[in-house]
C-alpha positions in Angstrom: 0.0 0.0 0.0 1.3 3.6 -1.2 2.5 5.6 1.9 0.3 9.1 0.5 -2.8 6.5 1.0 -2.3 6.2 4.7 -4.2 9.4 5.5 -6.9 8.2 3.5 -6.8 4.7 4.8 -7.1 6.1 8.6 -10.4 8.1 7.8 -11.7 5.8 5.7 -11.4 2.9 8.9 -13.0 5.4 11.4 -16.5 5.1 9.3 -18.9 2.9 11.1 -19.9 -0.1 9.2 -23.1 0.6 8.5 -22.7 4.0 6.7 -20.1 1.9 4.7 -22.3 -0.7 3.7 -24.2 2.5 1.8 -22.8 3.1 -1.7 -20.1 5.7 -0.8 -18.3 6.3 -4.4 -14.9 7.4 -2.4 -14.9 4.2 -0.3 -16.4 2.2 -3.2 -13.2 3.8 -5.5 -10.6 2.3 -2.6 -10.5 -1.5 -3.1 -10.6 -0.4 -7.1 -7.5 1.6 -6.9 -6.0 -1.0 -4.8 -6.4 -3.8 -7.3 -5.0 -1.3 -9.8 -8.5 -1.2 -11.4 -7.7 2.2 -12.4 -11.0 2.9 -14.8 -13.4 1.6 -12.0 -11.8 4.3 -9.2 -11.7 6.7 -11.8 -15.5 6.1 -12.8 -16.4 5.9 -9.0 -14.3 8.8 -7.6 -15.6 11.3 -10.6 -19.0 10.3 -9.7 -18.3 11.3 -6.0 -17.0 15.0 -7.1 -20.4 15.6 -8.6 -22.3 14.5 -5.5 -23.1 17.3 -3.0 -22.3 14.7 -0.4 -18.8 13.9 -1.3 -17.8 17.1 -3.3 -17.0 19.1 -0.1 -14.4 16.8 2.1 -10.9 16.9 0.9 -10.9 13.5 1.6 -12.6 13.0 -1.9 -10.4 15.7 -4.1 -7.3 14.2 -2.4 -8.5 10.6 -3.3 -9.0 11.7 -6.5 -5.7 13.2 -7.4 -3.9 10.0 -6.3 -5.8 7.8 -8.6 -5.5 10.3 -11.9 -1.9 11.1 -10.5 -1.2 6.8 -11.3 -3.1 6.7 -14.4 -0.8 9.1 -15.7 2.4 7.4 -14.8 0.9 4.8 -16.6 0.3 6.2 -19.5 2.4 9.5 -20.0 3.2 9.9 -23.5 -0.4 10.0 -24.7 -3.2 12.9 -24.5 -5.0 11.2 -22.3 -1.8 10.9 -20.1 -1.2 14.3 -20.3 -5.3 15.0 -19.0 -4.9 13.0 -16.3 -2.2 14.6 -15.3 -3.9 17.9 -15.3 -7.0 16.2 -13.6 -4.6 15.0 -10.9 -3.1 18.7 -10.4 -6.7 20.2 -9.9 -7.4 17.5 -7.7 -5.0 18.3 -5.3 -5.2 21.8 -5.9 -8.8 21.4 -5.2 -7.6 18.8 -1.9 -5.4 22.4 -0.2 -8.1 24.6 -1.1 -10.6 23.2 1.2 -8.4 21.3 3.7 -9.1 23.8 6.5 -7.2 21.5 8.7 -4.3 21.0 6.5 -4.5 17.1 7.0 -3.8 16.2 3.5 -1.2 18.9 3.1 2.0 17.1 3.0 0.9 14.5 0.7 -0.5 16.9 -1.4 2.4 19.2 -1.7 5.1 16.3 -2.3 2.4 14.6 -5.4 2.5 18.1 -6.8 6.5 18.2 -6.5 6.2 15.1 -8.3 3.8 16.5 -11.0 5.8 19.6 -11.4 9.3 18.0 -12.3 7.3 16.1 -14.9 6.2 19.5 -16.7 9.6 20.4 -16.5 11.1 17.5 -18.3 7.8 17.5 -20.8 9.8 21.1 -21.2 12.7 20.1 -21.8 11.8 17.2 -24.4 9.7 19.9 -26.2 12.2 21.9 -26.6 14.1 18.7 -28.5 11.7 18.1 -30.6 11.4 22.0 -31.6 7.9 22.4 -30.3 8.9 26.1 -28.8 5.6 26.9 -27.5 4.2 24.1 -25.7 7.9 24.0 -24.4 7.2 27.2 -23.0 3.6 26.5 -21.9 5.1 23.3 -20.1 7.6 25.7 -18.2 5.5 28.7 -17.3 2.7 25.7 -15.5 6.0 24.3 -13.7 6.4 27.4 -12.0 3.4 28.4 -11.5 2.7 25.2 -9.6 6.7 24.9 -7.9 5.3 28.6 -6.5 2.4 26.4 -4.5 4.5 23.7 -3.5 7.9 26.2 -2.5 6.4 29.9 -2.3 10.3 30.7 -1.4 11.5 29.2 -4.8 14.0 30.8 -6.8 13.6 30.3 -10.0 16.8 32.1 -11.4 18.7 28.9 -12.3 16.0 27.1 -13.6 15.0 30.6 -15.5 19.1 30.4 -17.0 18.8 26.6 -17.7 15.5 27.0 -19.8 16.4 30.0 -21.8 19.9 29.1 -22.5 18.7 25.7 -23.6 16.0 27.3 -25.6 18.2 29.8 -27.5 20.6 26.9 -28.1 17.9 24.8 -30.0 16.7 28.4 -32.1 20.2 28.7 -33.0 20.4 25.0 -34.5 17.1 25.8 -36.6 18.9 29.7 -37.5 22.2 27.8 -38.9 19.7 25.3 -41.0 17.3 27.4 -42.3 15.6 27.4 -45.0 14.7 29.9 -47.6 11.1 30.4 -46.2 11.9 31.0 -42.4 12.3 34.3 -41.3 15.6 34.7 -40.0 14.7 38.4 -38.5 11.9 36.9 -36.0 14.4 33.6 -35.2 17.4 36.0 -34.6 15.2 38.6 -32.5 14.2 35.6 -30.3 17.7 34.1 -29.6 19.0 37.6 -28.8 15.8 38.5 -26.2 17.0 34.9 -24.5 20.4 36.0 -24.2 19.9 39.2 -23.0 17.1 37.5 -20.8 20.0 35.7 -19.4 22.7 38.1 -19.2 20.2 40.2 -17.5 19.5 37.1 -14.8 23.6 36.4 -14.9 25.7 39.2 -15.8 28.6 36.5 -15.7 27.1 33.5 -17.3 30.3 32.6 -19.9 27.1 30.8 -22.3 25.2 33.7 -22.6 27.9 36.0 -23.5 29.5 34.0 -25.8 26.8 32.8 -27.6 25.1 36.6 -28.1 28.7 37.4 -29.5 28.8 34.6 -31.5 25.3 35.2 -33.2 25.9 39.0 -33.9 29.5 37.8 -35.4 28.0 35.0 -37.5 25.4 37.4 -38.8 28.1 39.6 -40.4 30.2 36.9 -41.8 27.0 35.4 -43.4 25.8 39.1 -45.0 29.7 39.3 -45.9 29.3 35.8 -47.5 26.4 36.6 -49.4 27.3 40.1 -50.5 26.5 40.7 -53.9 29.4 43.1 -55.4 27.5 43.7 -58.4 25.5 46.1 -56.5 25.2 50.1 -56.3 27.9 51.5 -54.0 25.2 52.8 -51.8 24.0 49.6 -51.3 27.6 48.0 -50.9 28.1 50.7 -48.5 25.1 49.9 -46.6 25.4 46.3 -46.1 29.0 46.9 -45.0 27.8 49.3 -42.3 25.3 47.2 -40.8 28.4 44.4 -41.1 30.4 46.3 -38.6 27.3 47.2 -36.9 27.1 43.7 -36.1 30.6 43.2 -35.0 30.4 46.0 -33.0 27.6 44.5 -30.8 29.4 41.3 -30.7 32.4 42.7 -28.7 31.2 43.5 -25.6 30.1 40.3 -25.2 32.9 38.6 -26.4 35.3 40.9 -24.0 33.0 39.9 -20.9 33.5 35.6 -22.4 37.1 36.3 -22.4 37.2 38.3 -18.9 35.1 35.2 -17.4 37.1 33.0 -19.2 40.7 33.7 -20.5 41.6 29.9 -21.4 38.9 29.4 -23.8 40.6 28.9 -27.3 36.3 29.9 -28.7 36.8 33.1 -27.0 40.3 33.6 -28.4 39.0 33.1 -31.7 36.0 35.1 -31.8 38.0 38.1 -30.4 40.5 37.7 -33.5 37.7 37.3 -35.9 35.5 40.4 -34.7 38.6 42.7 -34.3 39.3 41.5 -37.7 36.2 42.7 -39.2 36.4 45.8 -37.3 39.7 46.4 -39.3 41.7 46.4 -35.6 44.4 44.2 -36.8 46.6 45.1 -34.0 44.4 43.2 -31.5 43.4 40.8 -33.8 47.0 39.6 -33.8 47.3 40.1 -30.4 44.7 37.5 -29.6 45.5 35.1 -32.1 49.2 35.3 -30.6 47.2 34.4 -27.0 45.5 32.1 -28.8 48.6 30.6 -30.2 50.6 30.4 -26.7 47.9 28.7 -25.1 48.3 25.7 -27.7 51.6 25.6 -27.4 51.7 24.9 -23.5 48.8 22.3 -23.9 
């Protein structure tokens, strides 16, 4: 027998034997879920939520997320796993709300733990599979109900982890793009996660590195694809936003390299952007760091 049922268990002892002879759904629902006869507790337990008489104890709602909470680890992958889930968070939800006397708290609070880390990795998996907003609708519930279980919670490293994850996966789908995506909405969304993170983590090494990267590769790839057939004033232009780009990528680049002065990346990318910014005096003087530290490895 599941620990989380021993609350249940006790009450459920205490009635006297003739009010349990009486077709009680929530008691009826017990020897179901015991036997693992998950679609007779459901059926019975859902029946008791829409009976006056049953509706109003905690005992019921808390009952109720248990048995939704174990279809769904049966069954996660599917809609309907994913509904129960969401049945078995209300439930409990419900189960706090009207637990004056806080006897079903605990058990409550650690299921929903349990339910929360799920939505996290349901995140995390969306995020693999490219599905950006349910990823993000799977994160934003995972705090919202972490905020119920751990009002305290700080969500700044999980905040860091997501984003930087996320912009990671846009960048992947901005280096294969096709002709039809819109490189101008996928680039303004990896640079708001950056900054999202730099503005979390001033020194996260990732974050800076990455935003430098992005605004360098964009000018190498507008340099690659120059067409020097064109007007001057268009040349012109297109060279302009080029350093433009390299110029925004610096910064950044300078904070990777202050965070981090072994990376070989960094070394690199300092070169390259002081290279396209026609500095070739510390363009050479980074590729000669560069160099060094290659030689002593």
């Amino acid at each position: 027998m599941k620990r989380l049922l021993v609350p249940i268990l006790v009450l459920l002892l205490t009635i006297p034997i003739g009010l349990r002879a009486q077709l009680d759904p929530v008691s009826l629902a017990l020897p179901a879920y015991q036997s693992k006869d998950y679609t007779k507790a459901q059926e019975l337990i859902d029946i008791a939520v829409e009976d006056d008489k049953f509706n109003s104890t905690a005992r019921t709602w808390c009952f109720r997320g248990y048995i939704y909470k174990d279809m769904y680890k049966l069954d996660r992958k599917s809609p309907d796993g994913q509904e129960q889930r969401a049945i078995a968070i209300q439930s409990f939800k419900k189960t706090m709300e009207i637990d004056t006397e806080a006897e079903f708290k605990n058990d409550c609070v650690q299921s929903l733990k349990f339910l929360a880390s799920t939505l996290f990795n349901d995140a995390a998996t969306s995020l693999d599979m490219s599905d950006f907003d349910v990823a993000q609708a799977y994160y934003d519930e995972y705090k919202s109900l972490t905020q119920i279980t751990n009002p305290e919670m700080d969500f700044t490293g999980r905040d860091v982890e997501f984003s930087l994850y996320k912009a990671s996966r846009l960048s992947i789908l901005y280096e294969k793009a096709d002709p039809t995506t819109n490189l101008d909405a996928l680039g303004v969304q990896i640079i708001e996660l950056y900054e999202k993170v730099i503005a979390l983590d001033s020194n996260n090494v990732s974050a800076n590195y990455n935003l430098a990267i992005h605004y360098y590769n964009q000018g190498v790839n507008m340099i690659d694809n120059m067409d020097y057939e064109l007007p001057f004033e268009e040349l012109f232009a297109v060279q302009e936003r080029v350093m433009e780009l390299f110029t925004k990528a610096l910064p950044y680049m300078l904070k990777a390299y202050e965070l981090d002065p072994t990376r070989k990346a960094t070394l690199q990318g300092l070169s390259g952007i002081y290279f396209g910014l026609n500095d070739i005096e510390k363009s050479e003087y980074y590729q000669k760091l560069l160099d060094e530290l290659e030689s002593n490895q």
